[in-house]
Each structure stands twice: as structure tokens, then as C-alpha cells.
N, C-alpha and C positions, 0 to 999 in steps of 0.2 A: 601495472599497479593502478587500484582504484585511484581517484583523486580525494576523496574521503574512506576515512582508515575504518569509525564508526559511527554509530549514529544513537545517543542515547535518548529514552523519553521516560519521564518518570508515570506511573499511572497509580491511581485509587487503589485497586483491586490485583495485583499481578496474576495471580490464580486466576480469575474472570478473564485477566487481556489475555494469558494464555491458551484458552479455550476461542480468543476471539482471532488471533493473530498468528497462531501455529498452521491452522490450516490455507489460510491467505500465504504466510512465507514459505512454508513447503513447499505449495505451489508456484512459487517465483522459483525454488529452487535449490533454499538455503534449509539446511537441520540446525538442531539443536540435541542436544541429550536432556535437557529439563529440567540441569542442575540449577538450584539457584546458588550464584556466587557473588559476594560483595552487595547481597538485597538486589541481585539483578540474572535474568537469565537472558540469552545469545542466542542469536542465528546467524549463520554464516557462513560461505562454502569457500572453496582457494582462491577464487577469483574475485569475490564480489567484498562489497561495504557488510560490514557487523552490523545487523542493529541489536542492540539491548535492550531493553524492559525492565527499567527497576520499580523496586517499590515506594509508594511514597513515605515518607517519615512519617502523614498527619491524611488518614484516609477523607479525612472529613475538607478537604482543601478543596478549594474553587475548580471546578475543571475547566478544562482550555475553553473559549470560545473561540470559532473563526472569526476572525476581524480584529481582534485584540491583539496590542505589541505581541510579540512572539510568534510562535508557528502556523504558515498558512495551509501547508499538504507537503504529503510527498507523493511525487510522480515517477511509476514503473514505467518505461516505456517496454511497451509489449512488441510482438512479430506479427500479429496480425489483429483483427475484427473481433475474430474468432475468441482468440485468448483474453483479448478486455473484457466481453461476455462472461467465458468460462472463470475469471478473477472473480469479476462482479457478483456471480452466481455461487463462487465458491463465499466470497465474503459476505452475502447475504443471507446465505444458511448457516453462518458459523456465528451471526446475530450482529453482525456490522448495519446500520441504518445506511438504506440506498439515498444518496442525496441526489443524485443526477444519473436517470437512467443511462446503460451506454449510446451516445448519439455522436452523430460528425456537428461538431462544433466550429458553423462559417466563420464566425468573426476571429478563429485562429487559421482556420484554413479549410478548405474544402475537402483535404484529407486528414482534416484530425477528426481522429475518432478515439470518445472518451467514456468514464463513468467515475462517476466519483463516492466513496463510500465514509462512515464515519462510525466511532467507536464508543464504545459508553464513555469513555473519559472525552468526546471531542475532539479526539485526533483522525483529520481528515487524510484518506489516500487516494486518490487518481490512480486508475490503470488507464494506458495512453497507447494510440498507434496511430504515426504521423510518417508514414512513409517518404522519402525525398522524392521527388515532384519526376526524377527519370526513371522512376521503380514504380510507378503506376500500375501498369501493366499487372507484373509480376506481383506487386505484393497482395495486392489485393484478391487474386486468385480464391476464389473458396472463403472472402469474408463476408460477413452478414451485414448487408445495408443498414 
């Protein structure tokens, strides 16, 4: 059982995030059918967290900034190098702004390897691959310095 059941964010445009987000979750793994229910549409598969996407009550509201109380990212941790890339590259043609190309990031560690992308509303995501330090070896296999 996940340890978070779901995950809601409210956005400007939901039709927009949909076009921004369907292809990014897909890719993680999770469907949706496309209904909207309760002003909000789901992704989700048997094993993982919901996220939802509702609409906002008032389009014209402040959108998130990073650094301000509330939300700072959500972090996917991926399987490989490779896959951070392949996210990155799916979320940057589906119109997510690259904030941080995918790089190993030393001041987390010599095996984090990240990218971080962002949304028209300002909601930031992290794809991540941080292997444990005795899976060197192997995980790395076939990923992109």
C-alpha cells in the first residue's frame, strides 16, 4: 500500500494541464479515461498514489511560485539515467519549461542524477535516479553520463 492514497493540485487551465501532464503520467505509468469528475480528472494504476488535477474556481488566481509557503516539487524517482532523460524529453515536448537540465547533482551525491521541469501554472517536477551506493555497478549500466 502506497503511503499517500492521492495527491491533488488545483490548476488555471485543466484542459491546458491535460495536454501538459497526460503525456509526462503515462509515461510514469499511470492512465486516466479523461473524465472530469468533481471539476477534477485522475491518474492512477493499482499500485501507485492518484494524482488529480482539478480546476481552479477563479482562472485568473496567482499561480504557484517556487519558494513561496506551499509546494516545492514532486520527485519520481526513476530506474535509470536513461529514463530521467526519456521523462525530461517527453515533458519538454508536451510544453513543460526545462528548469534544470538532466545532470548528477554532487552536492546530493555523486549518483544523483536529475532534471527538473515546470508547468504553466508553476508546479515543479523532478525526474530522479539515485541508485544505493552497492548497486553502482549494475545500475548504471547503459546510462547517459
Amino acid at each position: 500500500m502506497p503511503l499517500f492514497d492521492h495527491l491533488g493540485l488545483t490548476i488555471t487551465d485543466l484542459d491546458r494541464a491535460v495536454v501538459q501532464w497526460d503525456p509526462v503520467l503515462r509515461a510514469l505509468g499511470l492512465e486516466t479515461d479523461g473524465r472530469e469528475l468533481e471539476g477534477g480528472i485522475a491518474w492512477s494504476n493499482e499500485h501507485d498514489t492518484e494524482l488529480i488535477l482539478y480546476r481552479a474556481s477563479d482562472p485568473r488566481a496567482e499561480h504557484h511560485s517556487v519558494g513561496r509557503v506551499g509546494w516545492q516539487h514532486l520527485a519520481f524517482a526513476l530506474e535509470s539515467r536513461a529514463e530521467v532523460d526519456r521523462l525530461h524529453q517527453i515533458a519538454v515536448q508536451a510544453g513543460w519549461a526545462s528548469i534544470r537540465e538532466p545532470k548528477v547533482f554532487p552536492r546530493f551525491s555523486e549518483r544523483y542524477y536529475a532534471s527538473f521541469v515546470e508547468d504553466e501554472n508553476g508546479i515543479r517536477l523532478e525526474f530522479m535516479h539515485n541508485p544505493p551506493r552497492t548497486d553502482l555497478t549494475t545500475a548504471n549500466e547503459g546510462d547517459n553520463a
